[in-house]
N, C-alpha and C positions, 0 to 999 in steps of 0.2 A: 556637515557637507550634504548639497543634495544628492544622492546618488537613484540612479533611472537606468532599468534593462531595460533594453529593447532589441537588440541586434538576436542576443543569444535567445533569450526567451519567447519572441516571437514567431525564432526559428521554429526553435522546440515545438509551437504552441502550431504553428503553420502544419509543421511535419504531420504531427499527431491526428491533425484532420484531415491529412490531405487523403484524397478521393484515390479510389485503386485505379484506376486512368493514370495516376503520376506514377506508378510503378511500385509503390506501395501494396503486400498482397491482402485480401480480403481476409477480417478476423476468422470468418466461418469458414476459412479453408486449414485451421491449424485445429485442432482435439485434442483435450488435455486426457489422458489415460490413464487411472490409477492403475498400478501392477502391484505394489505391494500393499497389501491393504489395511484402514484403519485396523489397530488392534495386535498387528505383526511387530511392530517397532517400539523399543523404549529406549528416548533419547535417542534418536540417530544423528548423526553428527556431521557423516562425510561417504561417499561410495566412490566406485570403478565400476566401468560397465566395460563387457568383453565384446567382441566380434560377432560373438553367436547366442547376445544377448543377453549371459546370465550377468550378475550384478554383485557385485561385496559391496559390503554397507556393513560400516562402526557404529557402535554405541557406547556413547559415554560411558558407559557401567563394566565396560569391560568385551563385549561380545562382540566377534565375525561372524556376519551373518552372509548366507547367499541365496539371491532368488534366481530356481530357475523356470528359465520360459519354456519349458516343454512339461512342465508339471503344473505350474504359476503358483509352486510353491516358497516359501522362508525357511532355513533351516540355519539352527545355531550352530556351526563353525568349532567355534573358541569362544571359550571365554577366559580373557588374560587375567590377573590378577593387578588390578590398579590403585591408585589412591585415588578418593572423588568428594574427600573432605581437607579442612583447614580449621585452625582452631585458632580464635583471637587471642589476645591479650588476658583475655577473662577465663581463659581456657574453655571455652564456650564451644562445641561440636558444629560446626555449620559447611553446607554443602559447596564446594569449591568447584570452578568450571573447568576444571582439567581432569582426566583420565584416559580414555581411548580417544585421541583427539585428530590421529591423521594416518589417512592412506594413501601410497603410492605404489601401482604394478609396474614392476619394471619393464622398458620400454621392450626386450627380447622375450617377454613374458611366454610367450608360446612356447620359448625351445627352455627357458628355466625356471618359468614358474615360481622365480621371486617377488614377494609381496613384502612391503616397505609399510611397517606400524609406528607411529609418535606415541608416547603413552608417559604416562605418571605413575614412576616404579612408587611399591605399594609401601615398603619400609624407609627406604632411605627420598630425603627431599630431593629428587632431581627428574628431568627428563630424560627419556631415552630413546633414541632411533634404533630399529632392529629387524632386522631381515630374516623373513622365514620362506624355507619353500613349499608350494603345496602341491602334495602329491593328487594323484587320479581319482580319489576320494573324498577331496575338497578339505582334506584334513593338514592343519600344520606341523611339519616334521619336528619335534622337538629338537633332536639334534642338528639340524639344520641353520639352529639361530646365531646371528649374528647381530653384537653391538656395532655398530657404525660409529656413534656419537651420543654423548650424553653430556647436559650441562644442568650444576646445579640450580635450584629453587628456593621460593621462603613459602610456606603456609600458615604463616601469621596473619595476614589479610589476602582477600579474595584481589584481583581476578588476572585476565590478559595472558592467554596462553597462546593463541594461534591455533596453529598446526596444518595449515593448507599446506599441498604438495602438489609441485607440476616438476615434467621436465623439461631440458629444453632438444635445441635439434642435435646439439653433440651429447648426449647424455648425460648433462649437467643436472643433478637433482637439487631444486629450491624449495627451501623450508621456511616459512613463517612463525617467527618465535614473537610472541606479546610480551609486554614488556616485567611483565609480574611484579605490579606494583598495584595499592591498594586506590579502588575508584575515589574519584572528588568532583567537585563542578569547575575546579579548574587544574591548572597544571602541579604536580608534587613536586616540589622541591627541598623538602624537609633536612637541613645538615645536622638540627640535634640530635647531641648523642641517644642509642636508641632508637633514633625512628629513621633509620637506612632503608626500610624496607617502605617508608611512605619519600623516598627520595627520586624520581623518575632518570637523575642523572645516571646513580648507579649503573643502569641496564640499558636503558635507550639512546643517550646521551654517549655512552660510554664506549672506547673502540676496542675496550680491552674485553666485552662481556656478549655472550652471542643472544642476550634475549634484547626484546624491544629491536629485531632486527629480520632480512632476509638472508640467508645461510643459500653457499651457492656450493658445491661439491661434488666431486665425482666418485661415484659406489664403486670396488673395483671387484670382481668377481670372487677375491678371495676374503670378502666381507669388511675389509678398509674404507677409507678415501682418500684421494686425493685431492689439490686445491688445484681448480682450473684457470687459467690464465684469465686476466680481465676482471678480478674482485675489486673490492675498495681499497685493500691492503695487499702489498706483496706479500709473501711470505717472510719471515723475518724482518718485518717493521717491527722496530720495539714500543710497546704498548698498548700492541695492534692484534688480534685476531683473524688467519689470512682468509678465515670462512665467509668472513659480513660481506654481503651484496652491497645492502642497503641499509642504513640505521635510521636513528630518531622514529622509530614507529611505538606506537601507542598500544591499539591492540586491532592488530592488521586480519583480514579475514579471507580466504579463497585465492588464490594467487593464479595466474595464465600468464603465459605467454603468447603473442603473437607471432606464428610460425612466418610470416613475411617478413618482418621486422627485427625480431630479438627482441622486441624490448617487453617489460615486462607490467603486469598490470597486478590492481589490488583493493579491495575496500578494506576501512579504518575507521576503527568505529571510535570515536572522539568525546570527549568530557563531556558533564550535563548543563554547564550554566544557561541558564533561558535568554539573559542579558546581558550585555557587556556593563565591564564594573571597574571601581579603579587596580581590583587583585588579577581583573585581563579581560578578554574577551569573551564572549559567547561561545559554548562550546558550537562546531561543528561534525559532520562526520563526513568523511570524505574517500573520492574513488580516486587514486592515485595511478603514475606510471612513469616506470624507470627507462631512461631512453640509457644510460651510463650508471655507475655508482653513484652513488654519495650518502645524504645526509640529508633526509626528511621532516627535519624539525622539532619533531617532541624531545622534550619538553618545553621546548622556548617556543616555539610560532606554533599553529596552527589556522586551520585553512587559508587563506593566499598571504599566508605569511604574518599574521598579526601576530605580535610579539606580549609574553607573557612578560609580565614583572617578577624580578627573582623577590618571591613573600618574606621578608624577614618575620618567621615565626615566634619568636622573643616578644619582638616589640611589635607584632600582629599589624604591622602595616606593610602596604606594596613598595619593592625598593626598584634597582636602576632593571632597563631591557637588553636584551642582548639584539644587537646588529645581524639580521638573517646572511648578509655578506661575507661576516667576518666572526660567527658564532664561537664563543669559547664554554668549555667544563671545568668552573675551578671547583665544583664540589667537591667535600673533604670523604667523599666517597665513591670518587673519579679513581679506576684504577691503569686507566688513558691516555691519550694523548689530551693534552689543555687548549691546544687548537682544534676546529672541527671543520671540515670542506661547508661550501657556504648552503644553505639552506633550501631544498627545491620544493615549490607550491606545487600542492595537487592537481591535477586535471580539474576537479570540480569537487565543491565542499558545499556543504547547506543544514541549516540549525533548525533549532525545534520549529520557529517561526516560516511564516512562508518566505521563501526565497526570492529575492528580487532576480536573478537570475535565470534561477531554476522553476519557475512556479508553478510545474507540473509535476514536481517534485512530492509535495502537499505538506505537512504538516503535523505537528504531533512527533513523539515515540521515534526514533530511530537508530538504526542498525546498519551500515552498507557492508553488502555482501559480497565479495568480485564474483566474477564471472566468465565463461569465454569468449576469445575473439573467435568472430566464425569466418572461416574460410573454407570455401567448398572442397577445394583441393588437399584439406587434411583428410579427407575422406572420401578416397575414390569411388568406392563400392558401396558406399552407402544408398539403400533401399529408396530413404525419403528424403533425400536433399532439403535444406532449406531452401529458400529462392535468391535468386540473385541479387535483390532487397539487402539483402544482409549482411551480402559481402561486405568484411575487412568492420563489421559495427562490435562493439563491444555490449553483451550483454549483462547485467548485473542486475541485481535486485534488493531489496529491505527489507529485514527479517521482520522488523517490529511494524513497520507499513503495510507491507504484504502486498508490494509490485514489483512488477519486473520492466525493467528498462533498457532502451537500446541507444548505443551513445555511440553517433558517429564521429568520425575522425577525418580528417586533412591526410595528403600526401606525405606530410609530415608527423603523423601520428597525433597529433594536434586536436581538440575539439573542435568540431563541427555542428553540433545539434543533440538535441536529446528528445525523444518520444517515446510514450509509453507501448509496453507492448502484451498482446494480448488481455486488454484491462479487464474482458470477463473473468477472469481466472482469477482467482485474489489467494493467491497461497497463503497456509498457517505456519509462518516464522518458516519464509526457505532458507536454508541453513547451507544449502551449497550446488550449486547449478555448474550442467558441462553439457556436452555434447556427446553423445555413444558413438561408436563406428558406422549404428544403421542410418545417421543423420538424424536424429531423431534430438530433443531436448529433454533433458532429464533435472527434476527438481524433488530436492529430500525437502521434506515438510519435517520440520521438528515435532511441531506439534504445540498447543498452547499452554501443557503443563511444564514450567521450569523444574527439573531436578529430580522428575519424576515422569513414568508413563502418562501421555497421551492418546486420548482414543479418535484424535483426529490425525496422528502421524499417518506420513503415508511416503510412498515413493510413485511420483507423477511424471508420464512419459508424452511431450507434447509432440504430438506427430503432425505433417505439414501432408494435405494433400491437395496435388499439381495438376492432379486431373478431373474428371466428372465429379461436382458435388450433388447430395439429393436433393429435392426442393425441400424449402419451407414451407410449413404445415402451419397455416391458421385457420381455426376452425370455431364457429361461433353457432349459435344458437337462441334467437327470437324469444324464447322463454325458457328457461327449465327446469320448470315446474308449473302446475295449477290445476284446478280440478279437471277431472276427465266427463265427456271428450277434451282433449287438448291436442291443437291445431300449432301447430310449429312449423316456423322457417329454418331448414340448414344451411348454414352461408359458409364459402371457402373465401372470405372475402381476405384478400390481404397475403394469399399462399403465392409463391414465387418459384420461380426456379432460379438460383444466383446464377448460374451460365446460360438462360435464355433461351434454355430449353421448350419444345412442346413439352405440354405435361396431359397424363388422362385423373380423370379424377372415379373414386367411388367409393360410397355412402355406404355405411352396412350399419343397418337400425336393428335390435335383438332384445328381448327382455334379457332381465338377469338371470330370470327363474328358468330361462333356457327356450328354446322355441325357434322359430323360421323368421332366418333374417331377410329384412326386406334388402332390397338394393337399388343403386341409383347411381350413375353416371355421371351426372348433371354438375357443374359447380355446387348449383343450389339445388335443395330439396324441401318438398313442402311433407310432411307426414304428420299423420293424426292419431294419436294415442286414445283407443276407446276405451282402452280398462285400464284399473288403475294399475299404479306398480312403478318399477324402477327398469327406464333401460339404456342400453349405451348404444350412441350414435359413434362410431368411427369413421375418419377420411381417410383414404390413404390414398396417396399421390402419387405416381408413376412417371417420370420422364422418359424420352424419348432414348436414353441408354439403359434403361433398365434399374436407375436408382430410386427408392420409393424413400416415404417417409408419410409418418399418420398420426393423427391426433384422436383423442376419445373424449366424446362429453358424456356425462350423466345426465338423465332426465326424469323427474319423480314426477309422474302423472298422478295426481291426488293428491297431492300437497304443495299448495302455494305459496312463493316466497313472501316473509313478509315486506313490507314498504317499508322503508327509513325517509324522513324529511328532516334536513338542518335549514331552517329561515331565519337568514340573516340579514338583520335590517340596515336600510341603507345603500348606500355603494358596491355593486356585487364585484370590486376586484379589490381596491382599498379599505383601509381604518387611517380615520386620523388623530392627530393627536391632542392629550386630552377627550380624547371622545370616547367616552364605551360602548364597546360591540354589543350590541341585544342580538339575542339568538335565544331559539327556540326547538327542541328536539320534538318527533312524533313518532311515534313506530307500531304500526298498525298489523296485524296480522290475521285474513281470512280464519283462519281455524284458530288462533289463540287469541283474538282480539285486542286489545291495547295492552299493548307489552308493559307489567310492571319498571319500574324501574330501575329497581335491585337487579335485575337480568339484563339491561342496557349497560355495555361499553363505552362508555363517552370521555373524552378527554380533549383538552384542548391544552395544544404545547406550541412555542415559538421556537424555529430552526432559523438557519441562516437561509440567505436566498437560492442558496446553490442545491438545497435538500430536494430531494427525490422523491416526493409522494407517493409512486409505486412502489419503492420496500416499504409502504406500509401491508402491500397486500394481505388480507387473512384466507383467501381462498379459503378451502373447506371444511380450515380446522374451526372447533367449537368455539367459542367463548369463553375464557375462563379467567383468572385474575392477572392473569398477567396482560389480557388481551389492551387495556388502556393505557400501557406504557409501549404501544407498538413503536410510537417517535423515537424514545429513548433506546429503543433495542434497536431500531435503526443503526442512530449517532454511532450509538456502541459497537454496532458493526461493522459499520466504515471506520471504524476508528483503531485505536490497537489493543484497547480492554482484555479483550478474550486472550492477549498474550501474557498477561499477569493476573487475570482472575477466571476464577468458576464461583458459580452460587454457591455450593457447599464445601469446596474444598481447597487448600492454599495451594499456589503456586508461587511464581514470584511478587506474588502479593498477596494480602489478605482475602479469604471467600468475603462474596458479599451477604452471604448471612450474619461473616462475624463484623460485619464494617456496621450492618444494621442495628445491630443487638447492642455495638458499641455507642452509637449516635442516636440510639430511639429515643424519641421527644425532647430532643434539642434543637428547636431549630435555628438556634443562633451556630451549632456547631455544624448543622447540616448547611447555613447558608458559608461559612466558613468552606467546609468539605466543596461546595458549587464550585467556588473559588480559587481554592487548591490544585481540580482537576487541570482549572487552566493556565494555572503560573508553574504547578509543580510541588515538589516537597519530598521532606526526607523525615526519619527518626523517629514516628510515630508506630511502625512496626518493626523495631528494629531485630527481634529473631527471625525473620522472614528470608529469601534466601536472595532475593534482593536487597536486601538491610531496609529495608520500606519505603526506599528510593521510589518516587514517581517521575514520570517523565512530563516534563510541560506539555499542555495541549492548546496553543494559543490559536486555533484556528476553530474552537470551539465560543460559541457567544456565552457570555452567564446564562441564559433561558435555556441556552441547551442543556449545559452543566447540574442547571437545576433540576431539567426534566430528569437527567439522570441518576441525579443524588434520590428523588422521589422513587425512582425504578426501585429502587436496592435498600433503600427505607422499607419498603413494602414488597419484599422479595419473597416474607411468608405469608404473605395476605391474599388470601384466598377470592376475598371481594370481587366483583364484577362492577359494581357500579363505581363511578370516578365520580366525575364532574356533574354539579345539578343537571337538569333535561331542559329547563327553561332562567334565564338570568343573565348577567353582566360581565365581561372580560373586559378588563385594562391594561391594552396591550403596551410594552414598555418596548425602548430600543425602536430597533428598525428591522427588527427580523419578521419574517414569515408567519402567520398566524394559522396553527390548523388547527379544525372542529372534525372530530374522528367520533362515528358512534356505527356499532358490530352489535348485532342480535342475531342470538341462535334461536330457532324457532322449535316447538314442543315437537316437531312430526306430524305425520298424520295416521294413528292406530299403527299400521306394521308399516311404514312408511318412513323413508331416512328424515331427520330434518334437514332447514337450509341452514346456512350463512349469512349474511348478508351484512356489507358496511358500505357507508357512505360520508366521502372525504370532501370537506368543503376550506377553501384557502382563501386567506385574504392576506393581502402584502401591505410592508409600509409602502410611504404615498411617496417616498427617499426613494427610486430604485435606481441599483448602478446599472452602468454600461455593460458591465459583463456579465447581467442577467440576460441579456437579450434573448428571445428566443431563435432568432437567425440572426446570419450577418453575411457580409460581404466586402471585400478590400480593406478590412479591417482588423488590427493589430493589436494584439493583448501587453498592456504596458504593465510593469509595477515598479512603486516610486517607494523611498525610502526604504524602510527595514521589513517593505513588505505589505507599510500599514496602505498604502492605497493604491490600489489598482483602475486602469483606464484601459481604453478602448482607443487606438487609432485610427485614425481614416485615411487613405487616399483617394483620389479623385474617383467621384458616385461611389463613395463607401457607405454601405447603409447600415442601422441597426435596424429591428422588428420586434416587438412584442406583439403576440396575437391575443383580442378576445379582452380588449381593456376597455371598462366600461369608464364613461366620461361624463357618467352621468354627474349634476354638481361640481366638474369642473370647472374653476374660471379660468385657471391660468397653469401653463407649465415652464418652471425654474432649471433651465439648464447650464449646468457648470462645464465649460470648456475650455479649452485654453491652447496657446500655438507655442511649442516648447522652440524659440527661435535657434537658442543653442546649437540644437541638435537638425537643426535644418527643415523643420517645420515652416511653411510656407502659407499657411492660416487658409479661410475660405468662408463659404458659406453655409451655415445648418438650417435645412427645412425639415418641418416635420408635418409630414403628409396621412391621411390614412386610407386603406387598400391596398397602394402598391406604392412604387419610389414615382408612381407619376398620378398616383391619385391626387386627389382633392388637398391643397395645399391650406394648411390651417392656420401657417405663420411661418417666418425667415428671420435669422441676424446673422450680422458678421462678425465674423474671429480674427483679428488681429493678434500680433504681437502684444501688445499695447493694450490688449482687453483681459478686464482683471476683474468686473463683476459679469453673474450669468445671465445668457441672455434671457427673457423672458418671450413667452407665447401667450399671446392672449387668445383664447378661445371664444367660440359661438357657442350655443345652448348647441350643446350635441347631448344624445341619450341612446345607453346601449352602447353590447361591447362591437366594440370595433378593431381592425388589427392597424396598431400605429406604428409608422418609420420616421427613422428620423435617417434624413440625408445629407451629407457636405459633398458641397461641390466646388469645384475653381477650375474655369474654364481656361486659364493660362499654365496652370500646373501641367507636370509631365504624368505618367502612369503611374510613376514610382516613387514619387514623391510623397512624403510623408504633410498632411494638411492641418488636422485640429485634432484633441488627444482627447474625449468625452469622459467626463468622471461621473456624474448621476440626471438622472430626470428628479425634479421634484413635486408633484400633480397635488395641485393645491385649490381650496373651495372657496 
C-alpha cells in the first residue's frame, strides 16, 4: 500500500519554520544554563526542583544528591543501598537498569517534608516505594521510613524498569513500572517451560501483575495507600490488581499529567526490529496518553496498533494475531483475567527509519522520554514564565537522539502538530525534563557513559527571557595575519540588535604583551600594525537599554597565513557519472614555503545532501591526526555514537580502540562493519552492558558509514596526511562530494602559528527537492516507509538553489507529478534564474496523467547562477495543493 504524510508532517514541518511574527518566540530568547556541572553527577536518573530553587537529583548507584543555588553547590544526601546488577543464565555478572530509579516530593512538601524513593532492594528481588522525611539538614530521617508498596522482580535478564512519578490534582501518586522482561527485536512471548521471564504476557499483558503497567494510589499520611476511585480495576475484581491505571506498557519513561485535563501523558521506548517481518512489525517507540484506563497494547500491537504474531517457539515459525478490539492472554503464565479491554494507539510512534509522519522526527537510535505539559497557571510566581507559545503543548524529548520537542494538542487533547524546540541545544541522553516553580525548564543530562560515570552529565536550566535581549556580536577582520606593517579593515558587518534596537559600537585594539589600547567607535575600523606581535581587537556593542555583547579576534602581525587552493576541474557545482573528479591541492606559505605533504590534512568524503559543511570548522585548533576525519566526527555528532561509545573506554558499547584493534586490516570486515552501522546488529560484543545490541542507522548513506568505520580504523594513527594532494575520486551514489585540506603553519620565531582550511563541494548532478536552498508555498511530503521525500507546491510556490553553475549543461530532467487522490490539481513548472520572474529558460505541464519528467532544454549559459524553479496555475485557489517535485537532474 501507498502510504503519503502530508497533512501532519507538513504541519510539523510548517510550524518548525515559522517566522516569530506567527507567534512563535525567537530561539535567542530561551538560554540553556548548566547549574550542576560536568563531573558532579554519576548516572543521574530523575530530580525535584523546589520553590527556592534547590534541586534532589537520583542516581542510579544509590545516591540523593542536592544542589543548592545560594552556594551552586552538589552535595551527597544518601546513599541507599541498592541492587544495579543481574546475572544471566551463565551466571555471568552484568550491569542491570534498575536501582535508584524514582522520585517523588510530596505535593504538602513544605509542611512535611516527604520524599517518595523507587528503588531496587539490595538482597531480595523486588521493587520498593518508600517514604522518608527530610529534616532541616537535608538529611533522611531513618526512622521515618515508610514501605508504601513493593512488587516482586526477575534478574535473570536485563531490562524495563520505569520509575517516573507525578502526581495528580487530588493527590493521586502515578508510578510507572517497565515490564521486566528481557530486550528482543520483537515482542516476548515465550510459554516454554523456563523461559517465563522472556514471556511479556506475564507482567504487561497481565491484570493480576503491577509491572509493565501505570500504578495509580493514594500515600495516606500514616505511610499506606489507598486505591482511588476511577482505576482499570475496582477493588475486588478477581484477577485483578486495584492499583493498574494503565497496562500493556513496554518500557514507559517520565509520566505528567495535564493539570487542565487529567489526562495522563508518557514516552515508551519500543522493540529494535529495523523492518517489518513475517515474526511482526518494525519496532517503534512511542509518546502515549491516557484520556481513561485501559490497555496499551504490549505485547500484542505496537505503534498504531500493528499486531504481533503469537511466535510459536518450538516450531520457530510466526502463528495467528490477536484482534486490538477484542485482545485476549491465554498465556500459561497469565495469572489474570483471559480477556483484556480493547487496545489504545499512541499519540505518535516512529521507528529507526525516517517517519513518514513524523520527519522531523530524524532518524537512527531511539529512546522517547515524556515530558511536561506546560501550563502557565501551574505556576503563578514563577520569575520566567514561558510564553504563551506553549500553552497546553506537551514537551518531550529522545534520550538516544538528543532533541527536544513540542507536541501540540486539539481541544480534545488530540494531536495537532509537532516542532522542534530549541534545536541549538542537542542534550547528552536527557533522561527526564519538567518544569521548576521559577518557570524555568529543567533537563538531566545522563551523560554518554552507560553504567558508569559521565563527564559530560550535567543538570541544564533553560531560561526564557521576555524582555531586552543583547545585540549580536559579529565581528570580522580583513586579514589576521601578515608581515608588519600590516594594514587592516575592522568590520562589525552582520551584528544586530534582535529587538531593533539603536546600538553604539566600540573597537579596543591592545597588544598582548600589554600597552595602550587604541579605540574607535565606528562600525568599521581601519588600524595598522607597525611592529610585529600578537594583539586582540575587541567589539563590544551597547544597545540602547544598556545590554552589551562582544566579540574578540586575534591578530599576528609578522606571520602570514598560509594560502590553500583545491582546483577542481571541470563543473564548479557538479560530478557526473562515471566521470572522475581531477583535483589538485597547493598550499603555499610566506615563511614555510610549499608545505610538505605529510603536514597537509586532506581528505575527501561523500555525505548526504542535507550535511553541514560548517561543522566541519577547525578554527584555531592545530592539525593533528584526527584533523582528516573532521566529515566523519561530524556524522558521528549528529548522530547518537557518543551515547554508546568513547575512544578508549566501554560504555554501552565497545571503545573504538577495541572495535579498531579488532578489525585492523580487514577490509572486507570493515566494509561489512560500513553496513552494520546502518541496518544494525547484535551478538558481536555480547559482555557489553548493552549485550552489543546496535541500533539501526538508516538515515545514514554507505559513504557516510564508511567515512566512519575509516575514523575508528585510524583512531591511533597519529598521521596528518590522508588523501594524495594531487589525483582522481570516483564518486559513487548520489551523495555530496567534499575536498577538506587544514595546514597549520611553522609560526613566525616567537610568533603563534595560523590555521587554516579550505572546503570545496561538489553534488550529484540527482538533486532532491528538499535540498533547495529557499522556498516558498511549499510543502515537505514523505511517501512510503520514508524512502522518498517531495516537495509540494501551491500556486507561485518556488524552490531556489543559489550559485549553480551550468556551465556543460544541456538539459534539466525533472520528476514531478499531481498526487490526484489527494486533491492535487497539477499546473505548470518553470524554471527561471535570478528571481521567480527572471529570465525563463524553459516550462512543462503537470498533469494527472503525466508520468514521465519533464525536461528543460537549455542555452549555453556559463557560470554560477541562482536557479528557481516555479509552478503556477492561474485557476487554482491559494490553498490548493498543485504538483509534488521529487529531484532536478542536470545533465551534459
Amino acid at each position: 500500500m501507498r502510504i503519503v504524510a502530508l497533512v501532519i508532517a507538513t504541519a510539523a514541518v510548517a510550524a518548525a519554520q515559522a517566522p516569530v511574527g506567527s507567534g512563535r518566540p525567537d530561539p535567542n530568547r530561551f538560554t540553556p544554563v548548566t547549574i550542576v556541572q560536568p563531573g558532579e553527577l554519576d548516572e543521574p536518573m530523575a530530580f525535584e526542583v523546589l520553590p527556592n530553587g534547590k534541586v534532589y537529583i537520583i542516581e542510579r548507584k544509590g545516591a540523593l544528591k542536592a544542589y543548592d543555588p545560594a552556594t551552586k553547590l552538589t552535595k551527597t544526601i544518601e546513599t541507599l543501598p541498592v541492587n544495579t546488577k543481574y546475572a544471566g543464565a551463565d551466571n555471568v555478572i552484568k550491569e542491570a537498569e534498575e536501582g535508584l530509579m524514582g522520585i517523588a516530593l510530596d505535593p504538602k512538601f513544605a509542611d512535611n517534608h516527604f520524599v517518595y524513593l523507587l528503588y531496587a532492594e539490595q538482597t531480595v528481588t523486588k521493587h520498593v516505594l518508600a517514604r522518608w522525611e527530610l529534616n532541616e539538614f537535608d538529611e533522611l530521617v531513618p526512622e521515618s521510613k515508610k514501605v508504601l508498596l513493593e512488587y516482586g522482580t526477575q534478574r535473570e535478564v536485563c531490562c524495563h524498569t520505569g520509575g517516573g512519578m507525578t502526581w495528580d490534582a487530588a493527590g493521586n501518586l502515578l508510578l510507572l513500572v517497565g515490564d521486566n522482561t528481557g530486550v528482543n527485536l520483537t515482542a516476548h512471548t515465550d510459554e516454554r517451560p523456563g523461559r517465563a521471564n522472556w514471556d511479556d504476557q506475564r507482567t504487561a499483558a497481565n491484570t493480576n501483575d503491577l509491572r509493565g503497567k501505570i500504578l495509580r494510589i493514594h500515600p495516606e499520611p500514616d505511610g499506606t495507600y489507598t486505591i482511588p476511585a476511577g482505576n482499570l480495576f475496582p477493588p475486588g475484581t478477581p484477577g485483578t490488581r486495584p492499583e493498574i491505571y494503565a497496562m500493556g506498557l513496554r518500557n514507559p519513561w517520565r509520566v505528567s499529567i495535564d493539570s487542565k485535563t487529567g489526562y495522563i501523558y508518557w514516552g515508551e521506548i519500543g522493540p529494535d526490529a529495523v523492518e517489518d517481518s513475517a515474526n511482526g512489525p518494525r519496532g517503534y517507540d512511542e509518546f502515549n496518553r491516557a484520556k481513561q484506563p485501559g490497555f496499551f497494547g504490549w505485547p500484542y500491537f505496537i505503534g498504531d496498533n500493528q499486531a504481533y504474531p503469537l511466535y510459536d517457539y518450538a516450531a520457530k515459525a510466526p502463528g495467528a494475531k490477536k484482534d486490538p478490539a477484542k485482545p485476549t492472554n491465554t498465556s500459561v503464565n497469565n495469572t489474570g483475567l483471559r480477556e483484556l479491554p480493547p487496545a489504545q494507539a499512541p499519540m505518535l510512534s516512529y521507528p529507526y527509519a525516517l517517519s513518514t509522519e513524523f520527519p522531523l522526527l530524524g532518524t537512527g537510535a531511539r529512546a522517547a522520554v515524556g515530558g511536561p505539559i506546560y501550563h502557565r497557571a501551574d505556576r503563578p510566581n514563577a520569575a520566567r514564565p514561558f510564553p504563551e507559545y506553549y500553552e497546553g503543548k506537551w514537551l518531550v524529548a529522545d534520550l538516544s537522539r538528543g532533541w527536544i520537542m513540542s507536541i501540540a494538542m486539539n481541544a480534545n487533547g488530540d494531536l495537532a502538530g509537532v516542532e522542534r524546540f530549541l534545536s541549538a541545544y542537542q542534550p547528552v541522553e536527557p533522561i527526564d525534563i519538567k518544569f521548576g516553580p521559577d518557570g524555568d525548564l529543567y533537563v538531566l543530562e545522563y551523560g554518554s557513559n552507560w553504567f558508569r560515570k559521565s563527564n559530560n552529565a550535567r543538570l541544564v536550566r533553560i531560561e526564557y527571557n521576555a524582555g531586552n535581549r543583547p545585540p549580536i556580536v559579529r565581528a570580522s577582520a580583513s586579514a589576521v595575519g601578515g608581515v608588519a606593517p600590516l594594514k587592516v579593515t575592522l568590520s562589525s558587518k552582520g551584528t544586530a540588535d534582535p529587538d531593533g534596537d539603536a546600538v553604539k559600537y566600540e573597537w579596543s585594539v591592545e597588544p598582548e604583551k600589554g600597552g595602550a589600547a587604541r579605540k574607535f567607535t565606528t562600525p568599521t575600523a581601519s588600524v595598522t600594525f607597525d611592529k610585529r606581535g600578537v594583539y586582540f581587537a575587541t567589539l563590544t556593542v551597547t544597545d540602547a537599554k544598556g545590554a552589551s555583547a562582544d566579540q574578540l579576534l586575534t591578530i599576528v602581525a609578522g606571520n602570514e597565513p598560509p594560502k590553500i587552493d583545491i582546483d577542481v576541474a571541470g563543473n564548479q557545482t557538479f560530478y557526473f557519472p562515471n566521470e572522475p573528479v581531477n583535483y589538485k591541492v597547493a598550499v603555499t606559505d610566506r615563511e614555510d614555503g610549499v608545505a610538505p605533504a605529510e603536514k597537509v590534512a586532506f581528505s575527501i568524503d561523500q555525505v548526504g545532501e542535507s550535511f553541514d559543511v560548517s561543522l566541519l570548522a577547525q578554527g584555531d585548533a592545530p592539525v593533528d591526526g584526527s584533523t582528516r576525519f573532521a566529515v566523519a566526527k561530524a556524522i558521528m555528532g549528529q548522530s547518537d555514537c557518543r551515547n554508546c561509545h568513547n575512544v578508549d573506554s566501554k560504555s554501552n558499547g565497545p571503545s573504538w580502540d577495541l572495535v579498531a584493534d579488532k578489525y585492523k586490516g580487514d577490509a572486507a570486515a570493515q566494509e561489512k562493519l560500513a553496513e552494520k552501522i546502518r541496518a544494525g546488529g547484535r551478538g558481536v560484543w555480547p559482555d557489553l552492558p548493552g549485550e552489543g545490541n546496535m541500533p539501526a542507522h538508516p538515515g545514514l548513506s554507505i559513504e557516510e558509514t564508511r567515512s566512519i568505520v575509516q575514523y575508528v580504523m585510524n583512531i591511533k594513527n597519529e598521521a596528518i596526511s590522508g588523501a594524495p594532494l594531487a589525483g582522481t575520486f570516483a564518486p559513487t551514489g548520489t551523495n555530496k562530494l567534499v575536498l577538506r585540506a587544514v595546514y597549520t603553519d611553522a609560526g613566525a620565531k616567537d610568533l603563534a602559528s595560523h590555521t587554516v582550511e579550505r572546503v570545496t563541494v561538489r553534488r550529484s548532478p540527482i538533486v532532491s527537492a528538499t535540498s533547495a536552498d529557499d522556498s516558498s508555498a511549499m510543502m515537505h511530503r514523505v511517501e512510503g516507509n520514508g524512502a522518498v521525500e517531495t516537495m509540494a507546491a501551491r500556486p507561485g510556490g518556488y524552490l531556489v538553489w543559489r550559485g549553480i553553475d551550468l556551465t556543460g549543461i544541456r538539459q534539466v530532467e525533472i520528476s514531478a507529478s499531481v498526487p490526484a487522490r489527494e486533491g492535487f490539481k497539477g499546473g505548470t513548472v518553470e524554471v527561471r534564474t535570478g528571481s521567480v520572474t527572471g529570465e525563463l529558460l524553459g516550462q512543462f505541464d503537470v498533469a494527472a496523467t503525466t508520468t514521465a519528467p519533464g525536461v528543460i532544454t537549455l542555452k549555453t549559459l556559463t557560470g554560477p547562477r541562482d536557479l528557481y524553479l516555479v509552478v503556477r496555475n492561474a485557476t487554482a485557489k491559494p490553498d490548493d495543493m498543485l504538483v509534488s517535485i521529487a529531484t532536478l537532474a542536470f545533465q551534459k
